[in-house]
C-alpha positions as CSV (number, residue, x, y, z in Angstrom):
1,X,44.9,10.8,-69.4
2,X,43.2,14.0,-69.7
3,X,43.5,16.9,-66.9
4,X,40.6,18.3,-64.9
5,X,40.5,21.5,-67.2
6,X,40.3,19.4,-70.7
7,X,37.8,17.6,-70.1
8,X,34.6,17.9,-72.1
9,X,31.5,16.2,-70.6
10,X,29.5,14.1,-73.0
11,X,25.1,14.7,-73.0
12,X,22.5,12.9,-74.0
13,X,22.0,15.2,-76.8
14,X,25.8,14.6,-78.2
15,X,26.6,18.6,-76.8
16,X,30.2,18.9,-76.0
17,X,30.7,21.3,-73.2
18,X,33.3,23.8,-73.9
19,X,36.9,22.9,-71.4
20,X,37.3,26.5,-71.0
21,X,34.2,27.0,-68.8
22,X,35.2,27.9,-65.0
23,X,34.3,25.3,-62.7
24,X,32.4,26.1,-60.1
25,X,32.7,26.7,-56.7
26,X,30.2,24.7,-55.8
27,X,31.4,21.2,-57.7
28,X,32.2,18.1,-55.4
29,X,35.1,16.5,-55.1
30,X,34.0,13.4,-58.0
31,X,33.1,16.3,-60.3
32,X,36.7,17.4,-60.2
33,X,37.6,14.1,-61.1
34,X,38.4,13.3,-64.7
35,X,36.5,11.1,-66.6
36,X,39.9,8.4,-66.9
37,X,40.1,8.5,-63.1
38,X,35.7,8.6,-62.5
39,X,35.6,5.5,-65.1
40,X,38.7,3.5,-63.3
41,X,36.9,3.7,-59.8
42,X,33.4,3.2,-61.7
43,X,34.8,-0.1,-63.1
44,X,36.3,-1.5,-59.8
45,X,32.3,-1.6,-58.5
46,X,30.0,-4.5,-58.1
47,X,27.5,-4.4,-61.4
48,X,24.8,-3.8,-59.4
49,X,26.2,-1.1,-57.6
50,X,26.9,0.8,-61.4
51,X,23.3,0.5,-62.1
52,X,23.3,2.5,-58.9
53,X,25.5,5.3,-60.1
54,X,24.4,5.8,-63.6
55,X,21.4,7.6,-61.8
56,X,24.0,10.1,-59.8
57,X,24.1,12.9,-63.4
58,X,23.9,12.7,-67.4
59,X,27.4,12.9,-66.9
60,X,28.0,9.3,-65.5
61,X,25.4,8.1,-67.6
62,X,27.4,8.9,-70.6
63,X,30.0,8.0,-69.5
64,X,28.8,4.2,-68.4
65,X,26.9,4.3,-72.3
66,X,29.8,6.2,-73.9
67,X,31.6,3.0,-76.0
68,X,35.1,4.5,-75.5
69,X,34.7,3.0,-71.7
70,X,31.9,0.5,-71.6
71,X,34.0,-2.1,-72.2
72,X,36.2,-1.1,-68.9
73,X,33.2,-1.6,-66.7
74,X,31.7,-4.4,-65.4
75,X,28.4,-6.2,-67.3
76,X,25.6,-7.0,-65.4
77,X,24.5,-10.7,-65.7
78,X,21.0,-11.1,-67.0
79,X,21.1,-14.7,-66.7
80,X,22.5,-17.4,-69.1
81,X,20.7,-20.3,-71.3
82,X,21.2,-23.9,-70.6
83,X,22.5,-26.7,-72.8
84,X,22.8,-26.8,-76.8
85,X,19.5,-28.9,-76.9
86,X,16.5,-28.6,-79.5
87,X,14.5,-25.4,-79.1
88,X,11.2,-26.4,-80.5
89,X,9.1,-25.9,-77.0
90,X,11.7,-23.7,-75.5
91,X,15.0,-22.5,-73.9
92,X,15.5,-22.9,-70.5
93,X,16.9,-19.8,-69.1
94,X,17.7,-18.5,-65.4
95,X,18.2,-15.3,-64.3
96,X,20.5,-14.4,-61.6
97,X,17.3,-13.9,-59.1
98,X,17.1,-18.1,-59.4
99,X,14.0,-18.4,-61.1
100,X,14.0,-19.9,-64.2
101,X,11.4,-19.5,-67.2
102,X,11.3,-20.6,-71.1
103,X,11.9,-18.4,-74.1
104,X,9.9,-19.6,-76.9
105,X,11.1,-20.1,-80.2
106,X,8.1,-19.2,-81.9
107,X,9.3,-15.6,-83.3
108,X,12.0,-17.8,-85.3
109,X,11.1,-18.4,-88.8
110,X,9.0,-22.1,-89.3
111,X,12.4,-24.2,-89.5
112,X,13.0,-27.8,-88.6
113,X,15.4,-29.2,-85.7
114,X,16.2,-25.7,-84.6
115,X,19.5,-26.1,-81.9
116,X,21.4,-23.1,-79.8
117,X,24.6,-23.6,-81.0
118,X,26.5,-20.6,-79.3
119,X,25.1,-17.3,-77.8
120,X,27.3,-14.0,-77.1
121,X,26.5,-10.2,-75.5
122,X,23.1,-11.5,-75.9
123,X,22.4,-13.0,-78.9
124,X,22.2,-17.0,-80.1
125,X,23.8,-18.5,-82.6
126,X,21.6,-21.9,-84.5
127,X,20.9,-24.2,-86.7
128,X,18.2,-25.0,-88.4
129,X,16.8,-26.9,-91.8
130,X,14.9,-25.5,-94.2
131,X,12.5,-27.3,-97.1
132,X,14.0,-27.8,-100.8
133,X,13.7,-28.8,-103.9
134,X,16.0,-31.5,-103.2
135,X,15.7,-31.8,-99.4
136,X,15.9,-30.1,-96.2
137,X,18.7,-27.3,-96.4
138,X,20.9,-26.3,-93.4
139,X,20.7,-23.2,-92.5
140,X,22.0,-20.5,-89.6
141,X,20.2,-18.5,-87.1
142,X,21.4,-15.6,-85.4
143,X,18.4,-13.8,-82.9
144,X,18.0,-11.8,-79.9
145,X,15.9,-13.5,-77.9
146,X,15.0,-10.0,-75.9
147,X,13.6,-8.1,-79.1
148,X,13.0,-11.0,-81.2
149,X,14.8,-10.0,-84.1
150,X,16.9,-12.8,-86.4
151,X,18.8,-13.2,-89.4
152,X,19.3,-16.3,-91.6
153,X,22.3,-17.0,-94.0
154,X,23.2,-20.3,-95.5
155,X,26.2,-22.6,-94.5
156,X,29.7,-22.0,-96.2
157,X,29.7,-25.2,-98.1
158,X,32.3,-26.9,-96.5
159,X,31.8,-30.6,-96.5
160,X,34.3,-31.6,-93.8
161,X,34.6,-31.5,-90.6
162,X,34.9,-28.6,-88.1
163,X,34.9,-27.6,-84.6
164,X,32.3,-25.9,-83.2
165,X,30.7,-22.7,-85.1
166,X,31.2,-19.5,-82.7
167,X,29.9,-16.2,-82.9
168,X,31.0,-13.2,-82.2
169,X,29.8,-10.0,-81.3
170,X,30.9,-6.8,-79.4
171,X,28.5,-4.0,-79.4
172,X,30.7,-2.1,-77.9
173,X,32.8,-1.6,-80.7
174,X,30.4,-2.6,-84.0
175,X,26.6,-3.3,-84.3
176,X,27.9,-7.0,-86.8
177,X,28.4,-10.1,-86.0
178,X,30.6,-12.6,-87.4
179,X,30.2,-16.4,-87.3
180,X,33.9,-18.6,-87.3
181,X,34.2,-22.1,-88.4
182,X,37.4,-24.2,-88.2
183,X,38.3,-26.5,-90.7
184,X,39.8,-30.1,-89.1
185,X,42.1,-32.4,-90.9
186,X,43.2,-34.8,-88.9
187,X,43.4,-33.8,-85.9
188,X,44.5,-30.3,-86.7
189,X,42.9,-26.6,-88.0
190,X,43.8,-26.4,-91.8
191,X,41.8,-22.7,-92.2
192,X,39.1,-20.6,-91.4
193,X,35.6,-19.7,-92.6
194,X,34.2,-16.6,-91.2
195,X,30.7,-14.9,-91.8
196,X,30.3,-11.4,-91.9
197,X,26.6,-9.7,-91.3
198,X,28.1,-6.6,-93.0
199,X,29.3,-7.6,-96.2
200,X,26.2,-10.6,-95.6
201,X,29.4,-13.4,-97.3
202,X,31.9,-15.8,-96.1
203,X,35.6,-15.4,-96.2
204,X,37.7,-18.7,-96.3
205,X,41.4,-18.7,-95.6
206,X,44.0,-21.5,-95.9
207,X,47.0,-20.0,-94.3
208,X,48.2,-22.3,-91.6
209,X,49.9,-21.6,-88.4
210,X,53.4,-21.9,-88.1
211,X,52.6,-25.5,-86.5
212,X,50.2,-28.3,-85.9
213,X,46.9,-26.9,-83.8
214,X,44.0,-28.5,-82.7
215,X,41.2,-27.0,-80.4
216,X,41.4,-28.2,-76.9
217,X,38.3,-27.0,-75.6
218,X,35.6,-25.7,-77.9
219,X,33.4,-24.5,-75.8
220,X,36.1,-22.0,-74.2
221,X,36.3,-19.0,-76.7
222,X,36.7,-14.9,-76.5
223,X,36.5,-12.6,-79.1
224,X,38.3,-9.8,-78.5
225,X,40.3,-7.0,-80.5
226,X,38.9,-8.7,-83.7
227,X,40.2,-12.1,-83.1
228,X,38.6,-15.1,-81.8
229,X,40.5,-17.0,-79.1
230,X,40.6,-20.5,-78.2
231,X,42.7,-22.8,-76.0
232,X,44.2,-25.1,-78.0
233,X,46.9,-27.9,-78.2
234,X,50.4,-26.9,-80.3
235,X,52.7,-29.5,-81.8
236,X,50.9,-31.6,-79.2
237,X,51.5,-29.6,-76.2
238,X,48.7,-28.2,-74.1
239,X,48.6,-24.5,-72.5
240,X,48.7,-22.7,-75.8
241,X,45.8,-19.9,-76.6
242,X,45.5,-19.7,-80.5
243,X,43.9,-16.6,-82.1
244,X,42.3,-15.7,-85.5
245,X,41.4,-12.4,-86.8
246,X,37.7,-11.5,-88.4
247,X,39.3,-11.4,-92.1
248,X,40.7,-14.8,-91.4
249,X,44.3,-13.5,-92.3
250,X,46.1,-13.1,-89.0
251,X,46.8,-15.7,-86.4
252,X,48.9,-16.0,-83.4
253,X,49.2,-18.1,-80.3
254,X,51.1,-17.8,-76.6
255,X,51.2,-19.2,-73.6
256,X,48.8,-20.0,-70.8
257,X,50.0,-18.9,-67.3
258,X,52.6,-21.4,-65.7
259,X,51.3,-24.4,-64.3
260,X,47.6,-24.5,-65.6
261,X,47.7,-25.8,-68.6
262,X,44.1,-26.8,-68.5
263,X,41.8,-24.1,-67.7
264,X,39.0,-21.8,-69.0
265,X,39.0,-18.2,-70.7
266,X,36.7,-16.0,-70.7
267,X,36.3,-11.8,-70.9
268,X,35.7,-9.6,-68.8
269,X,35.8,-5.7,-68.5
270,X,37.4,-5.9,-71.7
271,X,40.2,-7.9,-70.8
272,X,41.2,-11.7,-71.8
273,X,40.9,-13.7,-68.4
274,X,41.9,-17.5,-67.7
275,X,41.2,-19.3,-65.2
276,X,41.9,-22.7,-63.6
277,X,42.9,-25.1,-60.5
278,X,46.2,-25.7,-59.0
279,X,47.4,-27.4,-56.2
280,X,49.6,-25.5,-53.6
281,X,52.6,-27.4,-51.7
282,X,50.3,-28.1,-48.7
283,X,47.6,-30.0,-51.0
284,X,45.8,-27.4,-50.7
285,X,42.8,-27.1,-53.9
286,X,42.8,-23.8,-55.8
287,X,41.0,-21.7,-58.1
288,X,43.4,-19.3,-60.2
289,X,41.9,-16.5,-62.1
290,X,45.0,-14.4,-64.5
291,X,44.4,-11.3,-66.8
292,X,45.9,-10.2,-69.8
293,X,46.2,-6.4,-68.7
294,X,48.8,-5.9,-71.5
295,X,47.2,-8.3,-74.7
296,X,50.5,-7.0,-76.4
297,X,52.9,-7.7,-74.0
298,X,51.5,-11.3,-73.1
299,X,51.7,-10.8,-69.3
300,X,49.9,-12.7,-67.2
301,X,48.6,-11.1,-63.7
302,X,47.1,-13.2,-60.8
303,X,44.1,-11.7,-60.4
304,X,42.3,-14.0,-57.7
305,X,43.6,-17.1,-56.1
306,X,40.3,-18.9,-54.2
307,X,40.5,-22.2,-51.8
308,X,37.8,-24.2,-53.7
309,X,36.7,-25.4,-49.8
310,X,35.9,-21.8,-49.8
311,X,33.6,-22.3,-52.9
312,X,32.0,-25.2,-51.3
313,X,30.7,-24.7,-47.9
314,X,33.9,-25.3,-46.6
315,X,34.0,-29.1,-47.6
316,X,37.6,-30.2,-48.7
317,X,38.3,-30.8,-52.1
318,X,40.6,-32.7,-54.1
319,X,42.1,-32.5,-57.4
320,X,41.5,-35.3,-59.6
321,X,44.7,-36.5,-61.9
């Protein structure tokens, strides 16, 4: 962590300010602050209230923009699309305001059957056919819906079957994307295909893990630190997260926190987070939410721990077996 008299104060115009300089007598007590210490409290803060506070000096406005610390703070939630449906007369989105509206395909290039099959900080991942010479030709989308801008590339060429196609994208740490499909052989991941928007190429890998794994929930995935999470089931067992990096090389998996063996991740403030329902010695229905503080340690933290009546309007709740 860096000491009050080190630290160099970032500008719009990339100027580093010298650490020598004399701090004057008339700074306020968050300007003495260091930037470790100003960005810890700035990510403990509602999103809205950010917002807020990147108006207070350039100084916290770099700081909320600089990508050393974005991924500390908290994202404010636009809104979110609905469904994996066909996207010929529109999306249905809705903001966090409640009112909903339809975002038109028609920037997209003139495909057939077009379908969201993921989306991710923003932009969609889908499919699409295209005209040939010998028939319609799959084909991937990735756009941003908010500055209409897409890319195409065709599929790997992989005739059998695999889970769900994810992409992933941190802007945080690189302006490219990368698209990951799993390979399934009976009932179990046999490799990896991942597209790159860099090199504009697939990568397939065959290495296996050190056991049998299948996904358990493909609709549950975080990309973080270069590796694409899923929950998944090992040697048969649930509460297992599985991991694969970008190259397709490395994998890994650990446990789930005690006791929820089905659940939900998901990331936030860029840290792994997993969440799910348990029920407490007096019946009672809860909502668990752990965080990965230390990824390398594997240490799960209880972060919140909700009564679902709580989440309802105070009507009870039961688990269901």
């Amino acid at each position: 962590m860096s000491t009050p008299a080190a630290r160099s104060r970032p500008s719009e115009d990339g100027l580093i300010r010298s650490s020598s300089s004399p701090p004057s007598g008339s700074e306020t007590a968050a300007e003495r602050l260091t930037d470790d210490l100003l960005v810890e409290i700035l990510s403990r803060v509602p999103a809205k209230s950010l917002c807020r506070f990147k108006c207070v000096s350039k100084h916290w406005l770099g700081l909320t923009n600089d990508r050393n610390y974005r991924r500390k703070l908290p994202q404010t939630l636009t809104g979110f699309y609905q469904g994996n449906q066909l996207v010929d007369s529109g999306v249905p989105f809705t903001n966090v305001s409640g009112s909903r509206h339809l975002t038109h395909p028609a920037f997209l290039p003139n495909r057939r059957q077009v379908k969201i099959m993921d989306c991710c900080n923003g932009l969609l991942l889908c499919s699409s056919y295209v005209a040939g010479d010998h028939g319609d030709v799959f084909r991937y989308i990735v756009c941003n819906p908010a500055t209409e801008e897409w890319a195409e590339f065709p599929y790997c060429g992989y005739s059998g079957l695999v889970a769900n196609a994810r992409l992933c994208f941190d802007p945080a740490v690189s302006p490219h994307f990368h698209v990951f499909l799993l390979p399934v052989v009976d009932i179990c991941i046999t490799g990896v295909h991942v597209y790159s928007s860099e090199t504009g190429s697939w990568v397939h890998k065959e290495k296996r893990w050190s056991g049998t794994i299948d996904v358990a929930n493909d609709r549950s995935t975080v990309y973080l630190n270069g590796y694409l999470h899923f929950c998944a089931i090992v040697d048969g067992s649930d509460g297992r997260l599985a991991a694969v990096d970008k190259e397709g090389g490395a994998r890994t998996n650990f446990r789930v926190p005690d006791g929820l063996d089905v659940g939900f991740i998901q990331l936030s403030q860029g840290c792994l987070h997993y969440a799910g329902f348990d029920t407490d010695d007096d019946n009672v229905v809860r909502l668990l939410v752990y965080v990965l503080k230390d990824y390398d340690r594997r240490e799960w933290i209880l972060k919140h721990s909700v009564e679902t009546s709580h989440l309802l309007g105070g009507r009870a709740t039961h688990r269901i077996p």
